[in-house]
C-alpha positions in Angstrom: 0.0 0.0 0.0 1.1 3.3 -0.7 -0.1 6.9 0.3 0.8 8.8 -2.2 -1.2 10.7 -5.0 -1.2 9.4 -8.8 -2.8 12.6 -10.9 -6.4 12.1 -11.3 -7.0 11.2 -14.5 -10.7 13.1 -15.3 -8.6 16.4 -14.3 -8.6 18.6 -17.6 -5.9 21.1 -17.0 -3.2 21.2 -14.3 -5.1 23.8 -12.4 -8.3 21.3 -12.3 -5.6 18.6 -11.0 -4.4 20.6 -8.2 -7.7 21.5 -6.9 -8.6 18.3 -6.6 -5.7 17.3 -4.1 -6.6 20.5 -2.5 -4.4 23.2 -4.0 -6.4 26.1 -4.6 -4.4 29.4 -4.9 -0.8 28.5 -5.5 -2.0 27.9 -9.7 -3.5 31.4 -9.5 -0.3 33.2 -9.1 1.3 32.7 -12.4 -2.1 33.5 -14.5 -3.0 36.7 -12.4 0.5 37.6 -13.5 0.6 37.5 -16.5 -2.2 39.5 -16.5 -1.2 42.2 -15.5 2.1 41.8 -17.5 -0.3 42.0 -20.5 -2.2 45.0 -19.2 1.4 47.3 -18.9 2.2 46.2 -22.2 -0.7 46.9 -23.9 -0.5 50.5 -22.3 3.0 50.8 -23.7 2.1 49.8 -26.7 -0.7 52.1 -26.9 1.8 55.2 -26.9 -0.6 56.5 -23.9 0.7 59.4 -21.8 -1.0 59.3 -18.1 -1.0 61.6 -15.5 1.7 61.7 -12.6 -1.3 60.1 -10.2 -2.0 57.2 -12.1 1.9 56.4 -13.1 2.3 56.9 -9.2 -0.4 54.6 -9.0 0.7 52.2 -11.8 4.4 52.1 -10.8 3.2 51.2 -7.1 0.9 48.5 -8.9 4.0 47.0 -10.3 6.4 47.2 -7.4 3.7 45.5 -5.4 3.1 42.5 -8.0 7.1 42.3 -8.3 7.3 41.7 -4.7 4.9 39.2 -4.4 6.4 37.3 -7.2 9.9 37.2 -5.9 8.5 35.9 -2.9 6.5 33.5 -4.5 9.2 32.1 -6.3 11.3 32.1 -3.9 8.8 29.8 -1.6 8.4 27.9 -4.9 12.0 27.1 -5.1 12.3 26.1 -1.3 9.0 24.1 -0.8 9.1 22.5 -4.2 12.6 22.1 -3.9 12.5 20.5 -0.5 9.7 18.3 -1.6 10.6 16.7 -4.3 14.6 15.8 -3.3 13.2 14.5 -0.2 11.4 12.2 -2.3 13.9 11.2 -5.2 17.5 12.0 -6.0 16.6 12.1 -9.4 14.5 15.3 -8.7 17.6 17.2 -8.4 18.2 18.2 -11.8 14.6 19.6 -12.3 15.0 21.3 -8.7 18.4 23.0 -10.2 16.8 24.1 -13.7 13.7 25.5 -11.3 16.4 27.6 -9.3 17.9 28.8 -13.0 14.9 30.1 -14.3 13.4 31.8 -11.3 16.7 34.0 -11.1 16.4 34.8 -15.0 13.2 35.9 -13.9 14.5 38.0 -11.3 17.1 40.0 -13.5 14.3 40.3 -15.9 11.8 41.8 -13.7 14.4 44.3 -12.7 15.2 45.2 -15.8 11.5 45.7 -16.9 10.7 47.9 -13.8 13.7 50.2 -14.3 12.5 50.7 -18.3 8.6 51.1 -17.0 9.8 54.0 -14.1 11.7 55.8 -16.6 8.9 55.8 -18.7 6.2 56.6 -16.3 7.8 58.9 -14.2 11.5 60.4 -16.0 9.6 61.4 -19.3 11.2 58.4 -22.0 9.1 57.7 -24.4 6.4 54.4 -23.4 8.5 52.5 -26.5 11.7 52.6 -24.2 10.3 50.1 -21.3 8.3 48.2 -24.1 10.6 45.4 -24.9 11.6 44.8 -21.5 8.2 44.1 -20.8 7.2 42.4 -23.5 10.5 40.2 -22.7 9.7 39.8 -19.2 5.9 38.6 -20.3 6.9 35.7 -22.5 9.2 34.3 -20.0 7.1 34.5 -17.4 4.8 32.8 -19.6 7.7 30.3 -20.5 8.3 29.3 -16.8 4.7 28.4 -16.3 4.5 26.3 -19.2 7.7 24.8 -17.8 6.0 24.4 -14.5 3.3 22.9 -15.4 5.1 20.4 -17.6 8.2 19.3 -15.6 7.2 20.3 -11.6 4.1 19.7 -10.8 3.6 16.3 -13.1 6.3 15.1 -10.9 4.7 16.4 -7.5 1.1 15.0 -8.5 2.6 11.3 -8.9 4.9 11.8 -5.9 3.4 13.7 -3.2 1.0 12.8 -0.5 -2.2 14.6 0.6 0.1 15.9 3.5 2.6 17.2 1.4 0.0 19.1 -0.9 -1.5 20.9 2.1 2.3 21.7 3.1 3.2 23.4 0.1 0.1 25.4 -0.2 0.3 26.8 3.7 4.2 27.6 2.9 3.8 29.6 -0.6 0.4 31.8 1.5 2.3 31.8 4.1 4.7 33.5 2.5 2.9 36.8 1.4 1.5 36.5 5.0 4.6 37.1 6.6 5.1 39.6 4.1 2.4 41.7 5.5 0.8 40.9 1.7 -1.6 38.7 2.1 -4.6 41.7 2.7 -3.2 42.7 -1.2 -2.7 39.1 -2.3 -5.9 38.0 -1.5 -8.2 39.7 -3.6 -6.1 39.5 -6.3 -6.1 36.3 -6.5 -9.7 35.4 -5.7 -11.7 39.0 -6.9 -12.8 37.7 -10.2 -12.8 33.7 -9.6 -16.1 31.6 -10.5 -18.7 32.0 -7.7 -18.5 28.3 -7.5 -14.5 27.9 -7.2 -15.0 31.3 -5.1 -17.2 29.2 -2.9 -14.5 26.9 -2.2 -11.5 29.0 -1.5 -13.5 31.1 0.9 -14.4 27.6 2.5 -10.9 27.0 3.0 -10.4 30.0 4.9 -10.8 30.7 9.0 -14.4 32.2 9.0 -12.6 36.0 11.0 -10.3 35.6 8.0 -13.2 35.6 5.5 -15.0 38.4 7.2 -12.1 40.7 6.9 -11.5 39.8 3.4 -14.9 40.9 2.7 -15.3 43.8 4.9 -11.7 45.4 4.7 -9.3 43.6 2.4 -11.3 43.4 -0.9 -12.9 47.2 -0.9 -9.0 48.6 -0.4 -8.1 46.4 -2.9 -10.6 47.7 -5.4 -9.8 51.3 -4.4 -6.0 50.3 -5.0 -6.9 48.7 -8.6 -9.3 51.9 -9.7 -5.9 54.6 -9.2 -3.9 52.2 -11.7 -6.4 51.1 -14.1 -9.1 53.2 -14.0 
């Protein structure tokens, strides 16, 4: 007999997968995102000159989803990591590439913040930050793939229920001891399904769920209307 979790095979797409061995938010984090990778490119594409209040606004935006990221990768790498070379020796080459391609990320993500404040806020032209962007997009988009291809294949046939509920705690848990988690939060959940909704909510501590409601979302809407009004 064995405890551990072979991927169930009526799951669709990874995200589908992972819910059902009772990962709910970790899969949000790469396609909120990329999101909002799109939505800054699309504005620097667009040539559009905004106001200092909104670029204050939209440079903040950024700086806050760039935070959150490099934690989340970095709880990625150390969870994941941890996870899977406690489980096979052969995992360590994955692990390593994993470790690669989240500091790629990293110089990338600099890079494309410097571009965006210069345009935003210094006076260069929006066409000056596009590429870095643009750049920064399609490898974020790249590393999901990759994710979803080589990690979490691997973590669905190897790890147990136990395991599962460890790595979700430690990648929230994360932004929580980053005093993100009020920000986090609704970004991640705001515009879910009512029925997945339903479930997350479920998941949480009910005082938790109140002040996601009462306090957490409405500043988080506030926050969202300066940048992308």
């Amino acid at each position: 007999m064995t405890d551990r979790m072979e991927p169930p095979p009526q799951a669709s797409t990874v995200e589908d997968a992972l819910e059902q061995v009772g990962v709910l938010l970790m899969p949000l984090m790469n396609r909120r995102y990329l999101r909002e990778l799109a939505r800054y490119r699309l504005l620097l594409a667009s040539g559009t000159q905004v106001s200092s209040e909104r670029a204050t606004a939209l440079m903040r935006w950024w700086d806050t989803h760039a935070d959150v990221m490099a934690g989340h990768h970095r709880a990625m790498g150390e969870v994941f990591g941890a996870q899977l070379t406690s489980q096979s020796a052969e995992f360590g080459t994955v692990v390593a590439s994993m470790s690669t391609r989240y500091e790629s990320l990293e110089s990338s993500r600099a890079e494309a913040g410097r571009r965006l404040a210069g345009a935003l806020r210094d006076g260069d032209p929006p066409s000056s930050a596009l590429f870095s962007v643009i750049r920064l997009h399609e490898e974020v988009s790249a590393v999901s793939s990759w994710e979803e291809r080589e990690i979490v294949p691997r973590a669905l046939r190897s790890f147990t229920p136990a395991d599962w509920a460890r790595v979700e705690s430690f990648v929230i848990g994360t932004q929580a001891a980053r005093d993100r988690l009020d920000h986090v939060l609704p970004w991640l959940c705001a515009e879910l399904p009512a029925d997945r909704a339903r479930r997350v909510f479920a998941s949480f501590p009910a005082p938790m769920a109140r002040t996601y409601h009462s306090a957490w979302l409405p500043a988080f809407e506030r926050f969202a209307a300066q940048a992308w009004s």
